[in-house]
VOMI-518028 format. One line per field, with one value per atom (N, C-alpha, C, O): residue in one letter; x, y, z. Coordinates in nm, 3 decimals, always signed. Layout:
# residues N
code <- (A,...)
x <- (X,...)
y <- (Y,...)
z <- (Z,...)
***
This chain:
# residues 109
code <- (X,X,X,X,X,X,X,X,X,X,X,X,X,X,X,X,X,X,X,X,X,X,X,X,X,X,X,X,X,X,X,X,X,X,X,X,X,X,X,X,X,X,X,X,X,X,X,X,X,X,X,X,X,X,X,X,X,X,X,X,X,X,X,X,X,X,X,X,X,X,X,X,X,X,X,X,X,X,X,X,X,X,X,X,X,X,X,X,X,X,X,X,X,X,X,X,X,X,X,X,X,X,X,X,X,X,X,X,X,X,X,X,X,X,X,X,X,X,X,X,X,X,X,X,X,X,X,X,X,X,X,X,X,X,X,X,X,X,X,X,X,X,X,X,X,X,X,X,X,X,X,X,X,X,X,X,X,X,X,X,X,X,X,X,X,X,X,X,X,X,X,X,X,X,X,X,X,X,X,X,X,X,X,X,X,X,X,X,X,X,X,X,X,X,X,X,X,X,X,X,X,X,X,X,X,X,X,X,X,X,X,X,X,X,X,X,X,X,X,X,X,X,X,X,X,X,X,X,X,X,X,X,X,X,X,X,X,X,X,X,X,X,X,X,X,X,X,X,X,X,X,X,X,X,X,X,X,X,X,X,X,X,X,X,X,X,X,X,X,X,X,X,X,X,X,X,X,X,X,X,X,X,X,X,X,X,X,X,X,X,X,X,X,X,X,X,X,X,X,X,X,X,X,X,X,X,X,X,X,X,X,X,X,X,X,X,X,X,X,X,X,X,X,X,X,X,X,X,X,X,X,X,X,X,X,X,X,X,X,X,X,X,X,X,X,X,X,X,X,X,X,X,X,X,X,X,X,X,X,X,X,X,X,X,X,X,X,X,X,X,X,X,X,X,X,X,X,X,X,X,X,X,X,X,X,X,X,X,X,X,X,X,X,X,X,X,X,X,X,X,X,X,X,X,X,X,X,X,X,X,X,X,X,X,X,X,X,X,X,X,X,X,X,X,X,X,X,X,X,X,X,X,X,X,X,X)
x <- (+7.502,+7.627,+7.598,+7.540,+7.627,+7.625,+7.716,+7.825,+7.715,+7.859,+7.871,+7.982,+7.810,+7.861,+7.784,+7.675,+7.828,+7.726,+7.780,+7.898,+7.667,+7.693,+7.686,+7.592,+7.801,+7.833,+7.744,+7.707,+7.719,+7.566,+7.623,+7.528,+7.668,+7.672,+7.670,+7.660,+7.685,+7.655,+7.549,+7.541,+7.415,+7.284,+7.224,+7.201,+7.188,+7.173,+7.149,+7.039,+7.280,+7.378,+7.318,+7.262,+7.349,+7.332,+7.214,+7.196,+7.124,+6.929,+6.934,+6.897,+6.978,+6.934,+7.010,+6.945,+7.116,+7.147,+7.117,+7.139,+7.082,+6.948,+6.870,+6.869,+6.775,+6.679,+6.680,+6.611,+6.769,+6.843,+6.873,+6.847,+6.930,+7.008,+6.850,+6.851,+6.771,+6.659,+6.530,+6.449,+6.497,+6.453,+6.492,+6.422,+6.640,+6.672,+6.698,+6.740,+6.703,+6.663,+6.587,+6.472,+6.610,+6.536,+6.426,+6.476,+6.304,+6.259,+6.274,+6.320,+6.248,+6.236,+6.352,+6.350,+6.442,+6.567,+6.643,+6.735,+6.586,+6.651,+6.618,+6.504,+6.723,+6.662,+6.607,+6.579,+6.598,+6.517,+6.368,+6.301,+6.306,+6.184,+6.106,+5.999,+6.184,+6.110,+6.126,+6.073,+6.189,+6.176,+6.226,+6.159,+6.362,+6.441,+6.464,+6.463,+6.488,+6.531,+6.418,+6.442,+6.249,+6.175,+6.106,+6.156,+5.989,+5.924,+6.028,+6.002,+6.127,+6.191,+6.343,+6.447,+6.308,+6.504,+6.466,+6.356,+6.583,+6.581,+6.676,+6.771,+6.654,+6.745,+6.798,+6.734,+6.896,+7.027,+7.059,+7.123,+7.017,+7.084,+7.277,+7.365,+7.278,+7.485,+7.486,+7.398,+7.655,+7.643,+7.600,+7.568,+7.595,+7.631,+7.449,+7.440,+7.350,+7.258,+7.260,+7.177,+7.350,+7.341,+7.256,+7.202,+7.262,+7.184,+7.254,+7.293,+7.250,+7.270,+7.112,+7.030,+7.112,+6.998,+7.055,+7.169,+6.990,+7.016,+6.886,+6.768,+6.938,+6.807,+6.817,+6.919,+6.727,+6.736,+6.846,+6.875,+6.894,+7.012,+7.141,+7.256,+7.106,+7.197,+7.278,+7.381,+7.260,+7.292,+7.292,+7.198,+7.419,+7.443,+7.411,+7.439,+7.351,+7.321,+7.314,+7.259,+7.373,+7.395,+7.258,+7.226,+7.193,+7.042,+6.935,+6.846,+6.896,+6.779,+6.839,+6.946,+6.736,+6.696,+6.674,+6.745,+6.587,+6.582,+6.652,+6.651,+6.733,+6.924,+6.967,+6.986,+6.990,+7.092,+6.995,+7.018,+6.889,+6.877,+6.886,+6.881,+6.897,+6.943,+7.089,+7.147,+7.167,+7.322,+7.370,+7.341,+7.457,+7.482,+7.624,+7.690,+7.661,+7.773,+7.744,+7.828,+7.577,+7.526,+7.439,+7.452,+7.372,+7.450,+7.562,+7.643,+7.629,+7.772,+7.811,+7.754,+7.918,+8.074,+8.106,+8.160,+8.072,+8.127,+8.253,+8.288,+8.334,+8.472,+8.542,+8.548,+8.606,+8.646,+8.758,+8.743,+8.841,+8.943,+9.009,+9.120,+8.898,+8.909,+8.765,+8.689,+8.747,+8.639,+8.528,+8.545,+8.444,+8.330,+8.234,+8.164,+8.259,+8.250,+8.125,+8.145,+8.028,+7.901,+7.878,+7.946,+7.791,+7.832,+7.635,+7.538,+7.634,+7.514,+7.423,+7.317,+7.455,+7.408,+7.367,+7.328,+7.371,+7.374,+7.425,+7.364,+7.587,+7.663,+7.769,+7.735,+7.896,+8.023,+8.144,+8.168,+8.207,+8.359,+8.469,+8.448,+8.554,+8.633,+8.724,+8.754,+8.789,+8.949,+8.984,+8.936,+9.081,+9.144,+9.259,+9.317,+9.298,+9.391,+9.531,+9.521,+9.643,+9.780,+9.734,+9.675,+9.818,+9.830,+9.733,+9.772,+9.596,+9.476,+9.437,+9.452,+9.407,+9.316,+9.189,+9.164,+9.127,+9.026,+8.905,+8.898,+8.801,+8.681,+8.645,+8.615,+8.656,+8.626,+8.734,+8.720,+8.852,+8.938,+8.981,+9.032,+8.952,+8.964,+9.055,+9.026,+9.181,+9.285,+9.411,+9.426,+9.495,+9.623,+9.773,+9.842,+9.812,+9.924,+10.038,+10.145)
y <- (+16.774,+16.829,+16.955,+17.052,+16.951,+17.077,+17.147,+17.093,+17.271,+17.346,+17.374,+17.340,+17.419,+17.483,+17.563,+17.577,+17.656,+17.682,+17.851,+17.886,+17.934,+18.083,+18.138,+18.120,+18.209,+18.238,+18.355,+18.437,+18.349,+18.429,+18.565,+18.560,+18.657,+18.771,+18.836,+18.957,+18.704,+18.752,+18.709,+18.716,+18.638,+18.624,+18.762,+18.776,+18.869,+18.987,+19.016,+19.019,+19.051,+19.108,+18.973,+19.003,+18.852,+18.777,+18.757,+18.703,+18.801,+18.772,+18.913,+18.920,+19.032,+19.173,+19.137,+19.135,+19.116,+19.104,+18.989,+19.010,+18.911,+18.784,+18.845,+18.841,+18.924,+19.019,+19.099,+19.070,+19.206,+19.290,+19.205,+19.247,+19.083,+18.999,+18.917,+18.896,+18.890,+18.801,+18.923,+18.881,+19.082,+19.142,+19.198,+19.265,+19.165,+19.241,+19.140,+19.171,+18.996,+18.874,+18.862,+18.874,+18.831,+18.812,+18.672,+18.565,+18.692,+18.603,+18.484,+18.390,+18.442,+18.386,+18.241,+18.123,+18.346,+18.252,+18.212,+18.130,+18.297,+18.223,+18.091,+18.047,+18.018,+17.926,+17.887,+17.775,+17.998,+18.003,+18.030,+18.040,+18.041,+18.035,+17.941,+17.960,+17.789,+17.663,+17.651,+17.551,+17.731,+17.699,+17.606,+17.573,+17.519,+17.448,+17.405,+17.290,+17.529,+17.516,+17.445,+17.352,+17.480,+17.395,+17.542,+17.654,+17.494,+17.593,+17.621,+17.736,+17.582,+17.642,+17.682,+17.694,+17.700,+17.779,+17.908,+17.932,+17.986,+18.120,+18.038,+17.968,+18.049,+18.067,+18.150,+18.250,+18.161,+18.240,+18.220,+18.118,+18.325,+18.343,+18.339,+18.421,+18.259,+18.263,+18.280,+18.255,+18.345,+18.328,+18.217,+18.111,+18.236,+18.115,+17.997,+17.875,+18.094,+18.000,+17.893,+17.803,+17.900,+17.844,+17.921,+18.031,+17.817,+17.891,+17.792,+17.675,+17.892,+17.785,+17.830,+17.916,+17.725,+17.725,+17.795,+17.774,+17.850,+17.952,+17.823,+17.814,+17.756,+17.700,+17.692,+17.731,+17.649,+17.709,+17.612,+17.497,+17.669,+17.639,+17.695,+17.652,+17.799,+17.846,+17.803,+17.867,+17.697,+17.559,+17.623,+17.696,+17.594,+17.650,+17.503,+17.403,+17.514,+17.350,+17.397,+17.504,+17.314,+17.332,+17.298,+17.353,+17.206,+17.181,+17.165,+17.156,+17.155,+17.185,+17.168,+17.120,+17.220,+17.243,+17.108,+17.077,+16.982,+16.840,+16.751,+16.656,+16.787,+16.736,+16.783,+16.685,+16.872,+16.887,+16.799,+16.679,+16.830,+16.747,+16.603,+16.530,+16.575,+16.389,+16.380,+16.282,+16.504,+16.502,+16.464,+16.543,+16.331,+16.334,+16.391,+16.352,+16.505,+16.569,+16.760,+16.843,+16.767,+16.890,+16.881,+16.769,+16.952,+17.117,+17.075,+17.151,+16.986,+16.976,+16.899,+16.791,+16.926,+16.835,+16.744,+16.780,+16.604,+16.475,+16.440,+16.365,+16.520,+16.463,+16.591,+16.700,+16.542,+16.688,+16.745,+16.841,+16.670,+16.720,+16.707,+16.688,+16.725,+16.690,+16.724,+16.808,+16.690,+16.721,+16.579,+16.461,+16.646,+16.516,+16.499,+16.577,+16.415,+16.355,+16.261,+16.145,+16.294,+16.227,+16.116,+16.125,+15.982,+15.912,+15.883,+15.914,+15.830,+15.808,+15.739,+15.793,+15.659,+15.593,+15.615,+15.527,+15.743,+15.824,+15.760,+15.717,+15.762,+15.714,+15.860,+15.960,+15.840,+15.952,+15.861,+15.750,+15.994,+15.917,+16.077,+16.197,+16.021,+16.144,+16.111,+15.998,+16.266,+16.270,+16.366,+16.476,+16.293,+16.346,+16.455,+16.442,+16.569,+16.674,+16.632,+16.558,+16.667,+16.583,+16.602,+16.679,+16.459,+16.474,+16.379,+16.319,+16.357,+16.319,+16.152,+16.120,+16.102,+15.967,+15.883,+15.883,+15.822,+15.716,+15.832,+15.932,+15.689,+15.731,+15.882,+15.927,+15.971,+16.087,+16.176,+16.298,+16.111,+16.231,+16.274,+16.383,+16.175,+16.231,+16.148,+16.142,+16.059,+16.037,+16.089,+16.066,+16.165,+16.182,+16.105,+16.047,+16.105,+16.005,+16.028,+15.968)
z <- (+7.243,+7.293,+7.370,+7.320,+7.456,+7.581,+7.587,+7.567,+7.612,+7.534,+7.659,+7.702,+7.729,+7.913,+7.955,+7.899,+8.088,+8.145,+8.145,+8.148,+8.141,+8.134,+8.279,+8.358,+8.302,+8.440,+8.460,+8.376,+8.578,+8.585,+8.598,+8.676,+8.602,+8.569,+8.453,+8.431,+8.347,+8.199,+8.135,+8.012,+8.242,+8.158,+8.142,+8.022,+8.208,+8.120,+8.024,+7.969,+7.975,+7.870,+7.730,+7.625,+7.770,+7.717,+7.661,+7.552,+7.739,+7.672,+7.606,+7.489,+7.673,+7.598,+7.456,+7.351,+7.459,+7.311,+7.201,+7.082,+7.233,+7.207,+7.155,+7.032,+7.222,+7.212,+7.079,+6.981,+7.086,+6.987,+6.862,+6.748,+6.887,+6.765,+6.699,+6.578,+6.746,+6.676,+6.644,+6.561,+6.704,+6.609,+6.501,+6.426,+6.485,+6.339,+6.292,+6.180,+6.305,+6.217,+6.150,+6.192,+6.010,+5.901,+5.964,+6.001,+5.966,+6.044,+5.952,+6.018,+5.793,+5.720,+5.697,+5.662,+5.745,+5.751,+5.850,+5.845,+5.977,+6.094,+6.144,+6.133,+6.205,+6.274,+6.400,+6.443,+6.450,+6.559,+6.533,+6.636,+6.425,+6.388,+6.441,+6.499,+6.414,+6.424,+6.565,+6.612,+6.652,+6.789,+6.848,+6.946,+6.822,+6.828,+6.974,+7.016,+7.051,+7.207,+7.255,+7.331,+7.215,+7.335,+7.436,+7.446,+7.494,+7.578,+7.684,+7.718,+7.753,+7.844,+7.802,+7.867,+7.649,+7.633,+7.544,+7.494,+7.538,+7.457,+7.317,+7.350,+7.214,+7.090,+7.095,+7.129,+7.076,+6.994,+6.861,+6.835,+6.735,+6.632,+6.617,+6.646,+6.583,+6.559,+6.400,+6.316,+6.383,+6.239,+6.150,+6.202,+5.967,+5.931,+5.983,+5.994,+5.998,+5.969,+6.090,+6.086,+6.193,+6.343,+6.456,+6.452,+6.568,+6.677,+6.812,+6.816,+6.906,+7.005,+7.085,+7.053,+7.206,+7.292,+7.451,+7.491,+7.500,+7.650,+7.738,+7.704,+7.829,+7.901,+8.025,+8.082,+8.082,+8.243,+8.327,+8.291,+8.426,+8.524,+8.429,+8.447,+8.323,+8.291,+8.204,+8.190,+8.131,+8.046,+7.916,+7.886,+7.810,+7.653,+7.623,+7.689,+7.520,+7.426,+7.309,+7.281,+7.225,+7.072,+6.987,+6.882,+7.047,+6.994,+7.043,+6.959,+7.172,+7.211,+7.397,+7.435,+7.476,+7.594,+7.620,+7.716,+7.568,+7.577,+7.588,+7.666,+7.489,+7.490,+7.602,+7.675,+7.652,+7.786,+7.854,+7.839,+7.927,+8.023,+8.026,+8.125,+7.921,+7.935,+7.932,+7.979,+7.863,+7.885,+8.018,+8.108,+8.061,+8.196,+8.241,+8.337,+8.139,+8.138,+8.213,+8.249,+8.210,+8.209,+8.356,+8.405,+8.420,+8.422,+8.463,+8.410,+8.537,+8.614,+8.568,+8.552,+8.532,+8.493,+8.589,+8.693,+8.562,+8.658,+8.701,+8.792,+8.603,+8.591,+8.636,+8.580,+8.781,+8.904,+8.771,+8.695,+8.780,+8.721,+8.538,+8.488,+8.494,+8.311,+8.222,+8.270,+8.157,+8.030,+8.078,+8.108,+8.067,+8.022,+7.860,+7.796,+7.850,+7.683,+7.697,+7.733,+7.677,+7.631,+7.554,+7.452,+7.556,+7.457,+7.407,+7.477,+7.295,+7.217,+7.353,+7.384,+7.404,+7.513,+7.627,+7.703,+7.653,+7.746,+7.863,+7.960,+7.829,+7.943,+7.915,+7.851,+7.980,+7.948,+8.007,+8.055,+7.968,+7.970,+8.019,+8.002,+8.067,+8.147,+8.060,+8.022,+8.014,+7.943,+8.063,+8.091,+8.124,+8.235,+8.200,+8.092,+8.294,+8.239,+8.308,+8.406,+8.271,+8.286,+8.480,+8.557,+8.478,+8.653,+8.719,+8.819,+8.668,+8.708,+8.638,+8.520,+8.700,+8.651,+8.722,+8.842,+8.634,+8.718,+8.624,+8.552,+8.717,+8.603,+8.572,+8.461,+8.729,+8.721,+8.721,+8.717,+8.726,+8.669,+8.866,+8.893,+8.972,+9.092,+9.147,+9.267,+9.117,+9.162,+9.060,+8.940,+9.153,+9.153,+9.090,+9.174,+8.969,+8.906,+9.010,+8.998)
***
């Protein structure tokens, strides 16, 4: 699951406090220990024993840097006008927002 994409004026902010947040991590118990994201993502400590992944093109992923790139929902949203929903199969599916229909959510009701 690909959570979205971090608008670039807040990667910064976003790695310095990354930074800050995983040296005062108890290393023992974080889960970014095991290195989850993969050689091309940053972990993020979240509360609650979570982490998300920071990976390149700017991409949030809930479990690894590997996962997004087979997500065909990531880095860009297929569906102009609605959500894109991922499926085990690596296919997707558009939930279109009121107003909108068709596969991608790009004709007009």
């Amino acid at each position: 699951l690909v959570t979205g994409l971090v608008p670039e004026e807040l990667l910064p902010l976003l790695l310095k406090e990354a930074a800050v947040d995983n040296a005062e991590e108890d290393s023992e118990s974080s889960q970014c220990v095991r290195e989850p994201c993969g050689l091309d993502g940053v972990c993020i400590p979240m509360p609650d024993d979570k982490y998300v992944c920071l990976c390149q093109n700017r991409v949030i992923a809930a479990k690894s840097c590997d996962e997004a790139r087979r997500d065909p929902c990531a880095p860009h949203n297929p569906c102009r006008n609605g959500r894109c929903i991922s499926n085990e199969r690596g296919g997707f599916q558009c939930k279109c927002r009121a107003g909108w229909t068709g596969r991608r959510c790009d004709q007009g009701t």
